[in-house]
C-alpha positions in Angstrom: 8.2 40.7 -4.4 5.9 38.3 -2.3 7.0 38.7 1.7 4.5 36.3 2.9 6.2 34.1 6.3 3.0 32.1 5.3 3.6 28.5 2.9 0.1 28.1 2.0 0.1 32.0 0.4 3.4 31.0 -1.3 1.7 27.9 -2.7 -1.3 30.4 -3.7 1.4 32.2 -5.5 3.6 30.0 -7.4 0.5 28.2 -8.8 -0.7 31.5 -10.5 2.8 32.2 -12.3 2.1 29.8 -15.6 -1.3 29.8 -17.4 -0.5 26.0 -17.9 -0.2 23.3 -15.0 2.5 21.8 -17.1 5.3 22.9 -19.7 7.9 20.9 -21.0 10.6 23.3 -21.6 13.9 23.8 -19.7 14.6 27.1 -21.3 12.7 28.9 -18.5 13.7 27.0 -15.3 17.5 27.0 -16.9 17.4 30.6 -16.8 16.4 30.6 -13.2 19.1 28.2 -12.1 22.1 29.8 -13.7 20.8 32.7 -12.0 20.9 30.8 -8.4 24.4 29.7 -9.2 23.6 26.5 -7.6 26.1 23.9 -10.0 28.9 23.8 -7.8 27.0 24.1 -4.4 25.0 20.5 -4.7 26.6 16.9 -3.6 26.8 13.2 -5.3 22.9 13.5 -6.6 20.9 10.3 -7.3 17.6 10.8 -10.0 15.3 8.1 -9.4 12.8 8.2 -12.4 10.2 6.0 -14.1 6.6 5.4 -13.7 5.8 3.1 -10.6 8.0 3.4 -7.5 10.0 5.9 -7.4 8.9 7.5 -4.1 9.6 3.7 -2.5 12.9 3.5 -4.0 13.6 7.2 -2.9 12.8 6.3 1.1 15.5 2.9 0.8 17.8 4.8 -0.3 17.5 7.8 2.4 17.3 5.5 5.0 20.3 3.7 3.2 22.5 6.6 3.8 21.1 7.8 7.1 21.6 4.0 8.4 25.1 4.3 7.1 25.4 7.9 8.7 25.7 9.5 5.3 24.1 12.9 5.2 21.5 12.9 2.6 18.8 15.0 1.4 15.5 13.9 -0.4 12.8 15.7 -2.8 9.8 13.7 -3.6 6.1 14.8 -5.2 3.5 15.5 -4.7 3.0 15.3 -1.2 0.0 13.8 0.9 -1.2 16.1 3.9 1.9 18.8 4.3 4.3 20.5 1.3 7.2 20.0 3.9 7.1 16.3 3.0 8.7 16.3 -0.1 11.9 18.3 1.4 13.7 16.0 3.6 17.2 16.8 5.3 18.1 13.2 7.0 15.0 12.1 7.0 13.2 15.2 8.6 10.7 17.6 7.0 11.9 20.9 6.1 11.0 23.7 8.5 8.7 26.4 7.4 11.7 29.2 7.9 14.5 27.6 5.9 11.4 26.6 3.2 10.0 30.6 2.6 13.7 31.7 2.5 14.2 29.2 -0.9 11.5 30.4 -1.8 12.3 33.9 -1.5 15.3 33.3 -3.5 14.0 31.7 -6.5 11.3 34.3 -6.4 14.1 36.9 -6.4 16.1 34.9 -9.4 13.2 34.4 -11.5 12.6 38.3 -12.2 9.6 38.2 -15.3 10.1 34.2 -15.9 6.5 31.8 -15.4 7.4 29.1 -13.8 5.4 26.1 -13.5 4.6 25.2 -9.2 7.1 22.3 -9.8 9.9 23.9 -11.8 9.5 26.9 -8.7 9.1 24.6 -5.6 12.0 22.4 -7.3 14.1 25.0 -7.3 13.5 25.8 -4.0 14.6 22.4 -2.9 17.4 22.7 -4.6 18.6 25.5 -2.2 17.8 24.3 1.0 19.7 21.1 -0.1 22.7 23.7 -1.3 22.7 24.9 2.3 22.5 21.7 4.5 26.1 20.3 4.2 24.9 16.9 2.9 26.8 14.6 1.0 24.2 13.2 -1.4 20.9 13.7 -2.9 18.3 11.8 -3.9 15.5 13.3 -5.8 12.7 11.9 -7.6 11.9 13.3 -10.7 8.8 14.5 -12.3 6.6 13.8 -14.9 8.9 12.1 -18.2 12.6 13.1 -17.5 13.6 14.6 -21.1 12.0 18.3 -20.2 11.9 17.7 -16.2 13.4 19.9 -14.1 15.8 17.4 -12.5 17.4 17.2 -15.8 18.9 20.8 -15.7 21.4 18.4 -12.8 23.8 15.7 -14.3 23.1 12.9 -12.2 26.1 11.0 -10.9 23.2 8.0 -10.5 20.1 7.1 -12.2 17.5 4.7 -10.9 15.2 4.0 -13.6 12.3 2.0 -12.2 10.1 0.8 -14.9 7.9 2.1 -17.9 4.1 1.7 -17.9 1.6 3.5 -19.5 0.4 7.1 -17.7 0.0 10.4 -18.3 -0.1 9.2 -21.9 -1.3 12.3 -23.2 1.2 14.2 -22.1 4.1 11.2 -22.9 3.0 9.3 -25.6 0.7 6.3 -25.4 3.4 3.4 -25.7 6.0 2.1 -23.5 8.3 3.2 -26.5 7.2 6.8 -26.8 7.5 6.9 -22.8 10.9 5.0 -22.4 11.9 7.9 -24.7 11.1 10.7 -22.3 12.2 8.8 -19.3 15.8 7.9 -21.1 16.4 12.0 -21.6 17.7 11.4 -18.2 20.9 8.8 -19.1 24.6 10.6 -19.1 27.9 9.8 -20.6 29.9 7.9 -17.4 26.6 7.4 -15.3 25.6 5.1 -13.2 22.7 3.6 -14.1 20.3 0.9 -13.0 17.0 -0.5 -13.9 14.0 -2.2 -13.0 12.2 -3.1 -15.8 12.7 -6.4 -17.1 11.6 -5.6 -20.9 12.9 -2.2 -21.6 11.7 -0.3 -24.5 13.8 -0.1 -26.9 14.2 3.5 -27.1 15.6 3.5 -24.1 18.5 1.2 -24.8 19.1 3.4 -28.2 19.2 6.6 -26.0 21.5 4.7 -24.0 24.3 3.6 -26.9 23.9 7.4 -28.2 25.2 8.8 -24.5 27.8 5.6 -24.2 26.2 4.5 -20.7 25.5 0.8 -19.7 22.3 0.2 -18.2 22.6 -2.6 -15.5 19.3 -4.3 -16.2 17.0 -6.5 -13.7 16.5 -9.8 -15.1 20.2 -9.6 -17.1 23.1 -8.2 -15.0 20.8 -9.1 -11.5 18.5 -10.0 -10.0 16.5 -11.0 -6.2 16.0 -14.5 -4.5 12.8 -14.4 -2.7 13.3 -16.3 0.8 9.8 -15.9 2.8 9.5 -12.0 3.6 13.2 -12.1 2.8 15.7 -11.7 -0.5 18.9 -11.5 -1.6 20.8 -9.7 -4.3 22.4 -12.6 -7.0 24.4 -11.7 -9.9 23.3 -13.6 -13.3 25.3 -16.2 -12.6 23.4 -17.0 -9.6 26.5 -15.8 -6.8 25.4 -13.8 -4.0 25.3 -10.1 -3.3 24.5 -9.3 0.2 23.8 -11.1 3.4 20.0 -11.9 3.6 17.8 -8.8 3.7 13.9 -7.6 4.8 11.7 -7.1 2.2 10.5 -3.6 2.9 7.4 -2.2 3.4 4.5 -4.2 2.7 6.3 -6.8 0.5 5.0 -7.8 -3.0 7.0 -8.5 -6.2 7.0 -4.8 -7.0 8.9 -3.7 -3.6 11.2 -6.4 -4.5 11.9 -5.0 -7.9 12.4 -1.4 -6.1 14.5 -3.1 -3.8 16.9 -4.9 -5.5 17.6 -1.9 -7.9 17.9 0.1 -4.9 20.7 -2.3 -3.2 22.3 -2.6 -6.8 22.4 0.7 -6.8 24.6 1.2 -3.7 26.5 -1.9 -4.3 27.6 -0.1 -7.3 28.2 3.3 -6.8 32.1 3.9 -5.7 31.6 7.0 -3.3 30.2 5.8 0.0 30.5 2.6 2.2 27.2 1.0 2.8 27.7 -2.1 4.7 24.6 -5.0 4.5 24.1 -3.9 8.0 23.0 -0.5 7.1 20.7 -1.7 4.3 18.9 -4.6 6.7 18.2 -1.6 9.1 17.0 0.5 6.4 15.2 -1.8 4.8 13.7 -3.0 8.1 13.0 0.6 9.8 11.6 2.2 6.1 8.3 3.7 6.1 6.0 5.3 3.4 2.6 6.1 3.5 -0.4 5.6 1.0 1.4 2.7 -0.8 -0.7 -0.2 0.4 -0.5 1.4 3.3 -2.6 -1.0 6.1 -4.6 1.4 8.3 -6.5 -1.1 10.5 -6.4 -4.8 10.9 -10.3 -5.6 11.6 -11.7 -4.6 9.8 -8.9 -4.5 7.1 -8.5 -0.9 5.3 -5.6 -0.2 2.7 -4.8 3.0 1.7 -3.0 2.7 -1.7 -2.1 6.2 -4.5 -2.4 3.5 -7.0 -3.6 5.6 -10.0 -2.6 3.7 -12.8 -3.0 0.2 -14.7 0.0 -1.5 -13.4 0.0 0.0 -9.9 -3.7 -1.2 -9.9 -2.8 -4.6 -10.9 -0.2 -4.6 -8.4 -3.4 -3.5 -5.9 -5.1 -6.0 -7.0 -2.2 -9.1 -6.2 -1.5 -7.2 -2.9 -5.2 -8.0 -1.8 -5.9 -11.0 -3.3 -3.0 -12.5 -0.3 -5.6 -11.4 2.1 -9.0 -14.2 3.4 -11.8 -12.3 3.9 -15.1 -13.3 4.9 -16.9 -10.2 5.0 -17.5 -7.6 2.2 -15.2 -5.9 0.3 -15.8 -2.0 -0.1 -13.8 0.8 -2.2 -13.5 4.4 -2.1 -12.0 5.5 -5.2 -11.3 8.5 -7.2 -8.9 9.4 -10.6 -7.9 12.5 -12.1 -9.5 13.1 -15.8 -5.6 12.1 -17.4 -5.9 8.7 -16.3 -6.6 5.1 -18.5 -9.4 4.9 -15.9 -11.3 1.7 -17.3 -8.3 -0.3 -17.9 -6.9 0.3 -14.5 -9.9 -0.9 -12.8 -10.4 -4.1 -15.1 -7.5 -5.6 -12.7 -9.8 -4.8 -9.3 -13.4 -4.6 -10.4 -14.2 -8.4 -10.3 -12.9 -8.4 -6.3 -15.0 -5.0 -4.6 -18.4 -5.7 -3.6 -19.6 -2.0 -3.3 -17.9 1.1 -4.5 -18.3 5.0 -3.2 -17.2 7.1 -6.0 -15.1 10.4 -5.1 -15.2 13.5 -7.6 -11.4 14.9 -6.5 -10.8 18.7 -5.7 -9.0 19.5 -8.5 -8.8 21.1 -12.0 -7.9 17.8 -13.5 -10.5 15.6 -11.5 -13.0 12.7 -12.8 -16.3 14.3 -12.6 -18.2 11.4 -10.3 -20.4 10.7 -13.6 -17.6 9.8 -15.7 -16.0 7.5 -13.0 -19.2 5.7 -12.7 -19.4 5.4 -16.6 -15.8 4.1 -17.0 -16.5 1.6 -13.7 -19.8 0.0 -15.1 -17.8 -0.4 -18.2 -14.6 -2.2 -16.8 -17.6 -4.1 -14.7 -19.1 -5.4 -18.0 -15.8 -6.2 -19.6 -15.5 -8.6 -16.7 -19.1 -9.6 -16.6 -19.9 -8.9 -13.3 -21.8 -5.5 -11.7 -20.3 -2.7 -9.9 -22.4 -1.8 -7.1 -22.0 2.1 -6.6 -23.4 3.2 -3.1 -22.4 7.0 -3.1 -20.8 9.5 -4.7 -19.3 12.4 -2.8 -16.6 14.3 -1.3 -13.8 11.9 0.3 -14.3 12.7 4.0 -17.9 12.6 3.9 -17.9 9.1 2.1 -15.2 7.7 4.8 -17.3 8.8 7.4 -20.6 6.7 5.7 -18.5 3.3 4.8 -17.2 3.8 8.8 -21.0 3.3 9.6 -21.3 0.1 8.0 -18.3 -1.6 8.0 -17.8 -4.6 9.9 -14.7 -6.7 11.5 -14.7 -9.0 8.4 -14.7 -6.6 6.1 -12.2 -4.9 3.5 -12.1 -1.5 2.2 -9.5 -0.1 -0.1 -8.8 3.5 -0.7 -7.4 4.0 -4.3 -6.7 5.9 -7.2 -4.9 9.2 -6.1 -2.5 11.1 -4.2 -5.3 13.6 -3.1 -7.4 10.9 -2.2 -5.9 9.3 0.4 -3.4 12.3 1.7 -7.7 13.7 2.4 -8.3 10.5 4.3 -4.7 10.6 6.2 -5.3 14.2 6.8 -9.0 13.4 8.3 -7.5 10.6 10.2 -4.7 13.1 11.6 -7.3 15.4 13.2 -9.6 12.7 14.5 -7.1 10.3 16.2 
């Protein structure tokens, strides 16, 4: 068995157990996890799911419960600079020590079984949470929800965010065939709530079949925006909460996450959260790479958009902003992506473009970005300007050269992408 006190050799490891990247089966990971005997050993859990948002909502509600002095753990992915970000025990990182002894143990459990690196590191969470005396978990899941690993727990509470089109070879290639994946998550007595305001309909069939009401966004409630401000309403139009920050960097879509994420705890019966605690939270909440401003003058937004409606969503976030200068973008996808529709929303507003090939299996070769680019250019009849192509560092470094107070320049269309530029911006600061 692998003895390595070293988390980058453990990576190294786990990511050579499965042939595949992905499997959708819980036969294997089940086997582990009756093995680890973890059932009775985790607290209230919360599964946040869907396709847009989920790592936002996860942050509200951790800083929810730590503002409320809750103790609460928290499992995101993928992460952008260190692994130890997606393990959180009230709000801080997991240390390396506690980190290689999960994963020790799931090593140990798994015997002959290949695990995927997100049904293992999974797992592993899973038992440092197990360990940490908290009282509730929030854990985003992974890719669908039907064959996820976060569906071998019965959540108490599901936040279900929204359904868009993504990894649509992998899910299906309508909101229908998705919503069915994402609803494989719903339990009989759960507590669910949701942020999309036209929910596929297999969703609300997968719902009657487990005897669950969804409370829906739009139908059973709903946000009043007040300047930078909102507050929860009920359908009939009655008030929730006191008046509350719109977190992070604001935008209809952080409203969405956070009025299913106040909903949420206004609805749940286990724990007190008091307005107060959610104003601080909401106020205090941080999360990095989603529109993430990096510098004033000149303007530069880091954003993991990577997908047609978080693009859009990109693409309203910007337009708020005057600039007189030019407008640059650094932008790479991986190959699973609806590249060309994605940039249709942003195409029409980015002066010159530097084209990143990712380092990764599933990466855009830089001569198929700059195919699927010129053609969501002509579908807008305008003409992308492409002024390199290149590793992500390298073209940072170039656009640094030449950019000026006035100008903009986003960073889009990955998790890789911009945890590289964070990363680069880490060492050099």
């Amino acid at each position: 068995m692998l003895d390595s006190q070293n988390i980058d050799v453990w990576i190294d490891h786990m990511q050579s157990l499965h042939p595949q990247e992905m499997e959708f089966s819980l036969d294997r990971p089940q086997k582990v996890f009756e093995r680890l005997r973890l059932t009775d050993r985790l607290p209230y859990l919360i599964t946040v799911a869907g396709t847009n948002g989920k790592g936002s909502c996860v942050e509200l509600l951790t800083q929810a419960f730590r503002c409320a002095d809750i103790p609460v753990g928290s499992y995101t992915s993928p992460h952008l600079i260190r692994f130890t970000e997606r393990i959180r025990v009230n709000g801080v990182e997991v240390s390396d020590a506690l980190l290689i002894f999960a994963f020790m143990e799931v090593e140990k459990a798994r015997e002959n079984e290949p695990l995927t690196f997100f049904e293992f590191t999974s797992l592993a969470a899973f038992i440092v949470f197990s360990n940490a005396g908290l009282d509730v978990l929030v854990l985003e899941a992974g890719l669908g929800g039907r064959l996820d690993v976060m569906n071998l727990l019965d959540a108490d509470a599901l936040l279900l965010t929204n359904i868009a089109l993504d990894h649509t070879k992998l899910l299906g290639d309508t909101r229908e065939l998705i919503g069915f994946e994402k609803a494989g998550l719903l339990r009989n007595r759960q507590l669910v709530v949701c942020g999309d305001r036209d929910l596929p309909q297999t969703v609300v069939e997968r719902a009657d079949v487990v005897e669950v009401q969804i409370l829906l966004l739009g139908q059973d409630f709903d946000f009043l925006d007040k300047d930078g401000d909102f507050l929860l309403v009920d359908t009939n139009g009655g008030t929730l909460t006191d008046l509350l920050t719109t977190p992070f960097s604001g935008g209809l879509e952080q409203l969405d996450n956070a009025a299913c994420v106040v909903k949420l705890l206004k609805a749940q019966q286990c724990f007190d959260i008091p307005d107060s605690a959610l104003e601080k939270a909401f106020s205090c909440a941080i999360i990095s790479g989603r529109k993430q401003v990096l510098s004033d003058r000149p303007l530069i937004v880091l954003d993991v958009a990577h997908n047609e409606d978080s693009v859009r969503a990109l693409s309203r976030f910007l337009r708020d902003f005057s600039i007189a200068g030019r407008v640059y973008a650094i932008f790479g996808m991986l190959a699973d992506k609806s590249v060309v529709p994605a940039l249709e929303h942003i195409v029409e507003y980015v002066d010159n473009w530097f084209i990143v090939e990712l380092d990764s299996p599933r990466a855009f070769s830089a001569g198929g970005l700059e195919e699927c680019l010129n053609q969501a250019a002509n579908s807008r009849n305008v003409t992308a300007r492409i002024m390199g192509r290149g590793d992500s560092v390298e073209l940072w470094e170039e656009v640094m050269k030449i950019l000026k107070d006035d100008d903009l320049l986003i960073v889009f269309g990955s998790f890789l992408l911009v945890g590289d530029i964070l990363a680069h911006q880490s060492v050099t600061e």
